[in-house]
C-alpha positions in Angstrom: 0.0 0.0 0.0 2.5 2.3 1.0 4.9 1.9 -2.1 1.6 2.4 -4.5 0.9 5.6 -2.7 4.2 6.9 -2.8 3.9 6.2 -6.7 0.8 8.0 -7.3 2.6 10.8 -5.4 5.3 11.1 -7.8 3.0 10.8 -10.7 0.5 13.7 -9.1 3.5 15.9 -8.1 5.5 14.9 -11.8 2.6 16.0 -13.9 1.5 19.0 -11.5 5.2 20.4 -12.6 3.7 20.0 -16.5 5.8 16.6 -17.4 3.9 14.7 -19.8 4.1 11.5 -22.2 2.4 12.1 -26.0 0.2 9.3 -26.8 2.6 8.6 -29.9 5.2 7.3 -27.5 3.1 5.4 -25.5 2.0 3.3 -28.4 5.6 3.3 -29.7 6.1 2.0 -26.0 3.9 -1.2 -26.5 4.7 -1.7 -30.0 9.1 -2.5 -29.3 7.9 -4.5 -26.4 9.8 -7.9 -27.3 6.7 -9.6 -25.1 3.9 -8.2 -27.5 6.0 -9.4 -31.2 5.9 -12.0 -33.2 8.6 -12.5 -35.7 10.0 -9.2 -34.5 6.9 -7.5 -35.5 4.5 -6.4 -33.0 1.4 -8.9 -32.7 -1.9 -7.2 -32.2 -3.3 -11.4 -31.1 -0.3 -11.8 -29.3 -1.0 -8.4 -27.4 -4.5 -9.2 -26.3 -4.0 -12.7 -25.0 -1.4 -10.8 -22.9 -4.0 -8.4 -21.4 -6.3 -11.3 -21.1 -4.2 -13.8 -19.1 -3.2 -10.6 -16.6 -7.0 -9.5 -16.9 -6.5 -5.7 -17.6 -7.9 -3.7 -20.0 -6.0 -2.1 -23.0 -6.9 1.7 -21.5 -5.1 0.1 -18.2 -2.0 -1.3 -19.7 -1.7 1.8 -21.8 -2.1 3.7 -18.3 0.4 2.1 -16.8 2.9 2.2 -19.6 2.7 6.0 -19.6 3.0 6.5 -16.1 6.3 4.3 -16.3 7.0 6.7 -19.2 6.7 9.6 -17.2 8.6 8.5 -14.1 11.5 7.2 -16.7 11.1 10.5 -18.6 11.9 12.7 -15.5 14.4 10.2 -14.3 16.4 10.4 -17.5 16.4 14.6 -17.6 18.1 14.5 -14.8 20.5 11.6 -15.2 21.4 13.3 -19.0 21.9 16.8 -17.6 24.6 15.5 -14.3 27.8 16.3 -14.3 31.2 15.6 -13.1 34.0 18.1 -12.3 37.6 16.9 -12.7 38.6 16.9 -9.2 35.7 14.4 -7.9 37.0 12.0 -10.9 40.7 12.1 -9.1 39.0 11.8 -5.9 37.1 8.3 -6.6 39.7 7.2 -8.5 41.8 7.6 -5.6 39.0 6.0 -3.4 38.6 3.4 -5.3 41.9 2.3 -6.4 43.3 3.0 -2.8 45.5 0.3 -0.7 46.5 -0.2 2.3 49.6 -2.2 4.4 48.4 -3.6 7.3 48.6 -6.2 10.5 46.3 -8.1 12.3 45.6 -10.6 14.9 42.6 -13.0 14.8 42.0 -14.7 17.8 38.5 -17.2 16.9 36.6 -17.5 20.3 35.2 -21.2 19.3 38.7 -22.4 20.9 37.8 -21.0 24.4 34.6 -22.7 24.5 35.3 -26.5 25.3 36.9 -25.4 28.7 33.7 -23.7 29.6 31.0 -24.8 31.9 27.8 -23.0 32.4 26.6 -24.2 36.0 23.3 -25.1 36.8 22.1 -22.0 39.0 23.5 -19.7 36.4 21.2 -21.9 33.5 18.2 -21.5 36.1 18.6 -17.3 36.9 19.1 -16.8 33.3 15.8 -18.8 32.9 14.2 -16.5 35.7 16.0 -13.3 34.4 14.5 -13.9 31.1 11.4 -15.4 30.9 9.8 -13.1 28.0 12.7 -14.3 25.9 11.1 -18.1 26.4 7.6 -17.4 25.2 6.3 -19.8 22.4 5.2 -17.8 20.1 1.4 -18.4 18.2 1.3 -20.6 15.9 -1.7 -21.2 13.4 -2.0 -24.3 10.6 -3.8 -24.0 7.3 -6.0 -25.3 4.5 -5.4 -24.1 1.4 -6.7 -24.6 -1.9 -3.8 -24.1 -4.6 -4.7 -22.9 -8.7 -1.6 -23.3 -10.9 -0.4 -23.4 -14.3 1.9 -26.5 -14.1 -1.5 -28.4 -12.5 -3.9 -26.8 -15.5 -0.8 -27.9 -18.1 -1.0 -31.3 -16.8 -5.1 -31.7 -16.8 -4.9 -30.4 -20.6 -5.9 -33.2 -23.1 -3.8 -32.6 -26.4 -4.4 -34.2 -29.9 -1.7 -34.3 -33.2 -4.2 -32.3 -35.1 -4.2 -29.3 -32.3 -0.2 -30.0 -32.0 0.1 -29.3 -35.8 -2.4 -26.0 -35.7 0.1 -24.5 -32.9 2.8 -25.4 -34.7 2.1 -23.5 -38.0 0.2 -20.6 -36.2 3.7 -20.5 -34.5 6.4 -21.3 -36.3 8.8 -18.3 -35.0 8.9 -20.1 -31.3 10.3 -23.4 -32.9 13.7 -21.9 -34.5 17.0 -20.6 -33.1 17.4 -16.9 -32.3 18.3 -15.1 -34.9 22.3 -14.1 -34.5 24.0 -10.5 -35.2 27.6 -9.8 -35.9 28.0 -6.4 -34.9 30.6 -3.7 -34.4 30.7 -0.5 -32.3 32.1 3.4 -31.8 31.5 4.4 -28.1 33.1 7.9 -27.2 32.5 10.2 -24.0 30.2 12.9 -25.3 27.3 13.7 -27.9 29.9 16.4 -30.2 32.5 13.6 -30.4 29.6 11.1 -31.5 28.4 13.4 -34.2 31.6 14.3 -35.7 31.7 10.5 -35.8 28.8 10.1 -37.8 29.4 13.0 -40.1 32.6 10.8 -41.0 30.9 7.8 -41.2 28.3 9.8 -43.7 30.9 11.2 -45.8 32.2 7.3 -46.6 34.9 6.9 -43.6 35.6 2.9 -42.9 33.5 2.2 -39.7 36.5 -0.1 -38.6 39.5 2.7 -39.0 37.0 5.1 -37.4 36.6 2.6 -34.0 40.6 2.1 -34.2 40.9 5.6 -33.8 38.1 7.3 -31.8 36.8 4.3 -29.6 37.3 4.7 -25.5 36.3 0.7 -25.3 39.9 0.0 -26.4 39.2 -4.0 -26.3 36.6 -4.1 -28.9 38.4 -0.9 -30.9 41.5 -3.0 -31.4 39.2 -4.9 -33.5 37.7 -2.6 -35.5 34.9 -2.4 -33.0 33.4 -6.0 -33.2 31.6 -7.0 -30.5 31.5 -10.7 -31.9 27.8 -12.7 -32.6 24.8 -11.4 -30.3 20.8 -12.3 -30.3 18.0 -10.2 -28.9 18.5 -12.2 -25.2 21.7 -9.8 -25.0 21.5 -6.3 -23.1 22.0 -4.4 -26.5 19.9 -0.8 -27.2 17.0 -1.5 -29.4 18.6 0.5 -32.2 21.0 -2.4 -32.8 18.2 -4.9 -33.5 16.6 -2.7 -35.8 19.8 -2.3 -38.1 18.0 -3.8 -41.3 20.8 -4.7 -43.7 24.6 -5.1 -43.5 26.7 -2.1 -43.2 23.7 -0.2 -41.6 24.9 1.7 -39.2 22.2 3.4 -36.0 21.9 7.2 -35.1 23.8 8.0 -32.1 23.2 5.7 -28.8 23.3 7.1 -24.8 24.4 4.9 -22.5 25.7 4.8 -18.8 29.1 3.7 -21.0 28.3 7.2 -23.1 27.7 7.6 -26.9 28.2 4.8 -29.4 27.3 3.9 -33.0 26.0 0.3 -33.6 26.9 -1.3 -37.3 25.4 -4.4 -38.2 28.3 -6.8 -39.7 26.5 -9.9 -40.6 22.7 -11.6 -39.9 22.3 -15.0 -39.2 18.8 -16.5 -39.6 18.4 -20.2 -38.9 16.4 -22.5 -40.9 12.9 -23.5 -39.7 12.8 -26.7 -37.7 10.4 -29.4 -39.0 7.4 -30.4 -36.5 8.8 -34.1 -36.0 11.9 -32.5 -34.1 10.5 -29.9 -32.3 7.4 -31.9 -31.4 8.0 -32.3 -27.2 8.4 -28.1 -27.2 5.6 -27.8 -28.8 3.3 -29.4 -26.5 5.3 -27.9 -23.7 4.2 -24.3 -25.4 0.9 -25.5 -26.2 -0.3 -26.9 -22.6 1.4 -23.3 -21.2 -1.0 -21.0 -23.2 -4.1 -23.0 -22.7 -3.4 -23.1 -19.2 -2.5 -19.5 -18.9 -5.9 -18.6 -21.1 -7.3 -20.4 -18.3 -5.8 -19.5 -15.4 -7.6 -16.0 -14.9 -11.4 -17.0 -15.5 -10.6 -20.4 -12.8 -9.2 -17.9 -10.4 -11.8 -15.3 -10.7 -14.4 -18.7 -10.4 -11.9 -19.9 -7.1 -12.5 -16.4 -5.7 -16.1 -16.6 -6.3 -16.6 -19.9 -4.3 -14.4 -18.6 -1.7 -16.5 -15.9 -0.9 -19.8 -17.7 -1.4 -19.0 -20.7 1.4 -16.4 -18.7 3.5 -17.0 -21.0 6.3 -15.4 -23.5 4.4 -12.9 -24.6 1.1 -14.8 -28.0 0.1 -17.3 -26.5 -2.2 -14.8 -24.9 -4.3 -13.0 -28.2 -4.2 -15.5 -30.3 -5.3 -16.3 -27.6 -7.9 -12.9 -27.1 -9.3 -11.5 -30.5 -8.3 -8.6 -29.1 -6.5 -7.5 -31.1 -3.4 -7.5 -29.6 0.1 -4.0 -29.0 1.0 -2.6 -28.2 4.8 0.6 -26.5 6.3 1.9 -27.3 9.1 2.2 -25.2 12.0 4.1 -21.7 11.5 3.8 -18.7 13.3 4.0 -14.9 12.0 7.3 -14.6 11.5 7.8 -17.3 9.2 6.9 -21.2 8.4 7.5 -23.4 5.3 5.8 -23.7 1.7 3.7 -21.0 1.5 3.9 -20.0 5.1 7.3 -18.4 3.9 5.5 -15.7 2.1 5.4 -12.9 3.7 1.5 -11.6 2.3 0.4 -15.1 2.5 1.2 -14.7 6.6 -0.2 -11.4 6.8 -3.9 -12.8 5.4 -3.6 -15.9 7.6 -3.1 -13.7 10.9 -5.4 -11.3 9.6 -9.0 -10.6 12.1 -10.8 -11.6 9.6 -9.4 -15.2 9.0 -8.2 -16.0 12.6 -11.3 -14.4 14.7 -13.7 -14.9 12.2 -12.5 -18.3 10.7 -13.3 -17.2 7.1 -11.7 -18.1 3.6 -9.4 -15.8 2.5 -9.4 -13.7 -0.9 -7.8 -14.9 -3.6 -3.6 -14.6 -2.8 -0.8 -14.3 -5.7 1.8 -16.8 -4.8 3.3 -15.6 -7.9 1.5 -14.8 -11.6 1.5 -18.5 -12.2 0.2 -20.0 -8.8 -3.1 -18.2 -6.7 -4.3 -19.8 -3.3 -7.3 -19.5 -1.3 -6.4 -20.5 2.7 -7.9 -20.9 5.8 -7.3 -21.4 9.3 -7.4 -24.9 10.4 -6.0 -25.0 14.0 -4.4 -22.4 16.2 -2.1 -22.5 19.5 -1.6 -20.0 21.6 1.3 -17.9 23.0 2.2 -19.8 25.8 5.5 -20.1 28.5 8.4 -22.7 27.2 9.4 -25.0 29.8 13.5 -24.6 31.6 13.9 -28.1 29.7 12.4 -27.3 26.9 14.7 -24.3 26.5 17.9 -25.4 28.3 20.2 -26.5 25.4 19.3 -22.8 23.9 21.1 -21.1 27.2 23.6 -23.4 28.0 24.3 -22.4 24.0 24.3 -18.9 24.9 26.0 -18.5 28.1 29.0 -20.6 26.4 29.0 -17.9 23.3 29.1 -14.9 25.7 32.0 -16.6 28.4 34.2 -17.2 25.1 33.3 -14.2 23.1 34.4 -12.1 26.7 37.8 -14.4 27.2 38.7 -13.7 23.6 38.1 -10.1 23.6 40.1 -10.0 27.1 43.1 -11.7 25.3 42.7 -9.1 22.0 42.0 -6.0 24.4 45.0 -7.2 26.4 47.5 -7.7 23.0 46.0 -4.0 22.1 47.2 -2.6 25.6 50.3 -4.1 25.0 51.3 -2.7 21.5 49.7 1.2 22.1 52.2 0.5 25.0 54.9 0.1 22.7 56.1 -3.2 22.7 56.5 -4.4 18.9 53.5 -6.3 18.0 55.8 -9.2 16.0 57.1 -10.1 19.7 53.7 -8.9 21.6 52.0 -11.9 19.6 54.7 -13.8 20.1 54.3 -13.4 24.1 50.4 -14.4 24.0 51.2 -17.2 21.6 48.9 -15.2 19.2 48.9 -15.5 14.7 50.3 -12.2 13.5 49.7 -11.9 9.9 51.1 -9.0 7.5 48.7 -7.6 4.5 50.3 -5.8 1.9 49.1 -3.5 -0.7 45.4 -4.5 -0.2 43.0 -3.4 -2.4 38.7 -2.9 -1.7 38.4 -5.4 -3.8 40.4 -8.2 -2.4 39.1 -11.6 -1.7 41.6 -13.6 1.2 40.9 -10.9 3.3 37.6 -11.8 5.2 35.1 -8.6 4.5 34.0 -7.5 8.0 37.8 -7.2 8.4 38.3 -5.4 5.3 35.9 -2.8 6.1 36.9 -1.8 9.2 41.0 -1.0 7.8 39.4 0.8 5.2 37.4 3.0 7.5 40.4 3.6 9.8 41.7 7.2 9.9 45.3 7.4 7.7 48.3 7.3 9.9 51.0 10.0 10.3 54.6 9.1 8.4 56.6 6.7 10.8 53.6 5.5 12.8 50.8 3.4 12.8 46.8 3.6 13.7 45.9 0.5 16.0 42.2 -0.7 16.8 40.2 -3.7 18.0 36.8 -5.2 17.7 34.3 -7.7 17.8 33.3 -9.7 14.5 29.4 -10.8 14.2 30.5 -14.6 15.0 32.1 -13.6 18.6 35.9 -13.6 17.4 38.3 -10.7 18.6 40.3 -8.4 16.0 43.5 -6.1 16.1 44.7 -4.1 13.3 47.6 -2.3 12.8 47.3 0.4 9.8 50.7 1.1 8.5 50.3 2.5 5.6 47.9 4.0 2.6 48.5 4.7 -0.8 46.1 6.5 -2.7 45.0 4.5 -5.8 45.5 6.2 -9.5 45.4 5.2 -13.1 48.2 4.0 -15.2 49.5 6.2 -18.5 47.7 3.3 -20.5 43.9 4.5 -21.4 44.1 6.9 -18.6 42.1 9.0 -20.5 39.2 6.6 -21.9 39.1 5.4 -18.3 38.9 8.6 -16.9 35.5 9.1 -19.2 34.6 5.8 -18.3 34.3 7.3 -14.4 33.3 10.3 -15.6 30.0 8.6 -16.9 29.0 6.5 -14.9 29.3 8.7 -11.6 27.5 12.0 -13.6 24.8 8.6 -14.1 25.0 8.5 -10.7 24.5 11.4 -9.7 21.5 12.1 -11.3 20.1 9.0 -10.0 20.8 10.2 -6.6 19.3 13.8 -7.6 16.2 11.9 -9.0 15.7 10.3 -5.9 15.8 13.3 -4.0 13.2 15.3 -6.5 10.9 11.8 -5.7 11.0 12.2 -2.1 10.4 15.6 -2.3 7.3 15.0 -4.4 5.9 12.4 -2.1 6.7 14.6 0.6 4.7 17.4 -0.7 1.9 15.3 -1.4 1.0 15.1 2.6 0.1 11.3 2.5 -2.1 9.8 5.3 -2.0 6.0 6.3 -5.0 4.9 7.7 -5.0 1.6 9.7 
């Protein structure tokens, strides 16, 4: 509720400051949607059994697709329009790149534990001490009654003749993808991209032209090639458009910056013959009909629901779909679909646990909807000490080893801000000092809770150090000793394409980050009231 009112927020607030989407886009929108084509082309059939197996209607879908329009719209006016000065380049660059020489001790608290006993009395007063910590929590089983499409594919009876009709009214599903060679320009900004295309328009060899202007030096080596894609690849719609060999696109905005596409070759495989395709084709068959019927079954599932809500065995009898159960979870979390958050939400809901009435008709997912009820319910209730004792004793053991080995690191710590050389104060406590050097952000031997916290220590002063202890999430004691940083630049190699690179994809960023901020301030001026 709360995320679609902070939507209809941004829309109200985006179209009160006069942004708007012209009804040509919208249907341009729909039409390059890969989901509504056939053969590449869109598919006005293929289009309406979409809107029929989400039931919506087309002034709804086109409703929606312009809202995402708009929000996209504003989003990208600001994301074109960042920029980036020079300095704040250096500056993550030497973020980013930084490294660091450092020390540190690990000393794991699991080795203190087998010495530790936890006595009786102590088990019993923590027991006593904490008693609202041992309360069972409620717990509630269900009845549910389960509509899917795997269930409606395997209840659909399928003949050779209706095989066949798919399979010519079809035959674009039952081939390989078709493959494109292509090639690419990319440079850093729109005047570099046109003077690339007035070259390319005055008869300039696409392939010297990515030698000699392209920032993605990998590919440029190449002439540009980017090798054999399909339309399953992350590529801007322009590239699939490119309708005959040596067509090149218009210039192309990306988070990388501004390329030119050139379509190299075009491979189209041949049609597969029914016989060896047969299998898929039932597959593909079964999953339609089953998703043609999948709405009009759940709408008739809801129906029965409501009609007998003291009770799912009409609608199974109806709909022949077995009474399932859960077993017992409680609102936190449970098994099967006791793990979904909205399906725990219904099931603790007044209505279905006071009132012991069917639910309304729940989205597992777009291809499963259940109907559940309550079955059986326990209550809160107090755990017994044996019932819980194992859990202390468990507990009590972590804290008495976690506190030894923190006395051991805190007393190492003392030891070296004292001045004694940490090589011999590890020595002393029998302790694993292990050197780091030249560590990146990036690195993987260095365990991450670790790696955070040297790089979020302050830079030492020449000839010193920085020292610090702590505690990792699993109980085990720290100490690191910062020696040195070394702030993290580019090599003479590419420095310049790379620096664009950066350049790009933090001004991206950055108007992201302003986007955000205009979104919040839009829902914030809206003044929105939750009502329980």
């Amino acid at each position: 509720v709360r995320s679609l009112a902070e939507q209809q927020a941004l829309i109200t607030g985006l179209e009160t400051d006069k942004f708007s989407v012209s009804d040509n886009l919208v249907v341009s929108d729909i039409r390059q949607d890969k989901n509504l084509q056939e053969g590449g082309s869109f598919s006005i059939e293929r289009y309406k059994m979409f809107l029929s197996r989400f039931n919506i209607s087309e002034v709804d879908f086109e409703q929606a697709r312009r809202e995402n329009l708009l929000v996209s719209q504003a989003q990208q006016s600001l994301v074109n329009s960042s920029f980036v000065l020079p300095h704040e380049v250096e500056q993550i660059i030497q973020y980013n790149n930084q490294k660091r020489d450092f020390s540190y001790v690990l000393i794991s608290a699991a080795k203190f534990k087998t010495a530790i006993k936890i006595p009786e009395q102590q088990i019993a007063d923590y027991y006593q001490q904490h008693l609202a910590d041992f309360m069972a929590p409620e717990k509630i089983k269900l009845q549910y009654l389960e509509l899917s499409i795997d269930d409606l594919m395997q209840s659909e009876k399928v003949t050779e003749q209706k095989l066949r009709e798919f399979y010519k009214q079809n035959l674009s599903m039952f081939q390989d993808p078709e493959t494109l060679r292509v090639r690419h320009i990319v440079v850093a900004d729109k005047p570099k991209i046109d003077t690339v295309l007035a070259k390319l328009n005055n008869g300039e060899s696409f392939t010297a032209l990515a030698k000699q202007e392209s920032i993605d030096k990998a590919s440029a080596d190449k002439g540009g090639d980017l090798g054999w894609i399909t339309t399953a690849d992350a590529y801007p719609a322009e590239v699939y458009n490119l309708a005959k060999v040596n067509d090149y696109t218009p210039a192309v905005k990306t988070d990388f910056g501004w390329h030119v596409f050139q379509l190299v070759a075009r491979n189209t495989p041949p049609q597969k013959d029914f016989a060896s395709v047969k299998k898929l084709v039932e597959a593909r068959y079964r999953r339609e009909i089953a998703e043609q019927q999948l709405g009009p079954k759940g709408e008739e599932l809801a129906k029965l629901a409501a009609e007998q809500s003291q009770s799912l065995q009409a609608a199974s009898e109806k709909l022949n779909l077995p009474i399932k159960t859960t077993d017992y979870f409680t609102r936190d979390g449970g098994a099967g679909i006791a793990s979904v958050n909205r399906v725990r939400e219904a099931a603790f809901s007044a209505e279905l646990l006071n009132k012991q009435r069917n639910s309304d008709l729940l989205s597992l997912s777009n291809d499963n909807y259940i109907v559940i009820r309550v079955s059986d319910r326990q209550p809160q209730h107090q755990e017994d000490l044996a019932d819980v004792r194992d859990r202390i004793v468990e507990k009590l053991t972590r804290q008495a080893a976690q506190a030894q080995a923190e006395k051991l690191g805190a007393d190492f710590l003392d030891d070296i801000k004292q001045g004694v050389n940490p090589k011999q104060a590890a020595s002393n406590k029998k302790l694993d000092l292990r050197t780091a050097t030249a560590v990146g952000r990036d690195n993987k031997t260095i365990a991450a809770p670790i790696l955070r916290h040297v790089f979020a220590m302050q830079k030492p002063e020449a000839g010193s150090n920085v020292k610090a202890g702590f505690i990792l999430p699993n109980g085990d004691y720290v100490v690191l000793v910062l020696n040195a940083v070394q702030n993290g630049k580019l090599g003479d190699k590419d420095s310049d394409s790379l620096r664009e690179v950066y350049n790009n994809q933090i001004a991206a960023l950055k108007g992201r980050l302003e986007f955000d901020s205009w979104r919040a301030a839009l829902i914030e001026r809206a003044k929105i009231k939750y009502m329980e």
